[in-house]
C-alpha positions in Angstrom: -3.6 11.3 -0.1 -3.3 12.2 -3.8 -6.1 12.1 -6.2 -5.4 11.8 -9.6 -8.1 14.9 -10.4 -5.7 17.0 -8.6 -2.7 16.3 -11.5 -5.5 16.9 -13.7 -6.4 20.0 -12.4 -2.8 21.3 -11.5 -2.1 20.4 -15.0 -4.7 22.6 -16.6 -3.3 25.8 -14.3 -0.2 25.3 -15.5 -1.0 24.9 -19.2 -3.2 28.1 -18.9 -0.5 30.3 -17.8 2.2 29.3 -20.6 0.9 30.6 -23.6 3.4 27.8 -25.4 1.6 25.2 -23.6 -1.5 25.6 -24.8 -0.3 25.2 -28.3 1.2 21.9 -27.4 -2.0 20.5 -26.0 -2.2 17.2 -24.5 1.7 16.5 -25.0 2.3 19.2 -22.3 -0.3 18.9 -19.7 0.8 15.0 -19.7 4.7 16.1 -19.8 3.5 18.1 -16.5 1.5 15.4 -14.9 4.1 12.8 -15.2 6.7 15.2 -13.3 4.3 16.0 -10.7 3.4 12.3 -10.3 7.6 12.1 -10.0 7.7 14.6 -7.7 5.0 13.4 -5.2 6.3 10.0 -5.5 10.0 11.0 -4.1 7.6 12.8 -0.9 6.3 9.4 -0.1 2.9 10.6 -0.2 -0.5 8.0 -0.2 -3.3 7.9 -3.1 -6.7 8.0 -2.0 -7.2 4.5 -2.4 -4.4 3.6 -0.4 -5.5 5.9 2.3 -9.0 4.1 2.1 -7.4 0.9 2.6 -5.6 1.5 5.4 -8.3 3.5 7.3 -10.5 0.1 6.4 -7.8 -2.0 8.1 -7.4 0.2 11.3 -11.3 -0.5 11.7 -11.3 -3.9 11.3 -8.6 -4.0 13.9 -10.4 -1.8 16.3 -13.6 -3.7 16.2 -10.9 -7.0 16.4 -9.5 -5.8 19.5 -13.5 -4.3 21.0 -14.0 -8.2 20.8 -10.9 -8.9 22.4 -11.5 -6.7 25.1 -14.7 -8.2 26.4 -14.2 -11.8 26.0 -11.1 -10.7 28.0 -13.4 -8.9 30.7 -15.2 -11.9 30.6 -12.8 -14.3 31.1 -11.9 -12.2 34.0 -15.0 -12.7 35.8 -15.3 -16.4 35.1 -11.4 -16.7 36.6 -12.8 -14.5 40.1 -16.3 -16.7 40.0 -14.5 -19.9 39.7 -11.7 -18.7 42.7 -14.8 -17.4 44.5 -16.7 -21.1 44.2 -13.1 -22.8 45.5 -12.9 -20.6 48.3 -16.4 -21.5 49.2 -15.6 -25.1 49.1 -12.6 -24.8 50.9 -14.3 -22.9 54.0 -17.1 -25.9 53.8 -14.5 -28.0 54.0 
């Protein structure tokens, strides 16, 4: 999870400790960002949106399977009322 503030802002430390970079500007701090962005990339890391995503599609698949669950639990005790009516009929019988 990798927010795009925190090149910024790793960026701007750099540049104020290299007395050289501060001359260059903007041409350094983005020099430095794009390396760092290289960097993170190869560590297989996730942006914040992508993070956000993900944590939004692990809820809709917990509430998915909530629903699963009891229409299961009810299907159970359909199943056990139905075998419970047969054995009924079967002791009338």
């Amino acid at each position: 999870m990798i927010d795009k503030r925190f090149f910024e802002e790793i960026s701007q430390q750099i540049s104020k400790l290299l007395p050289q970079a501060e001359a260059a500007g903007d041409d350094v701090k983005r020099s430095v960002a794009a390396a760092m962005q290289k960097g993170f990339a190869r560590m297989d890391l996730l942006t914040r949106e992508e993070f956000e995503a993900q944590l939004a599609a692990l809820s809709r698949a917990e509430q998915k399977i909530e629903t699963l669950e009891t229409q299961l639990v009810q299907l159970e005790n359909r199943v056990q009322e139905l075998e419970a009516g047969r054995s009924a009929d079967t002791k009338e019988a």
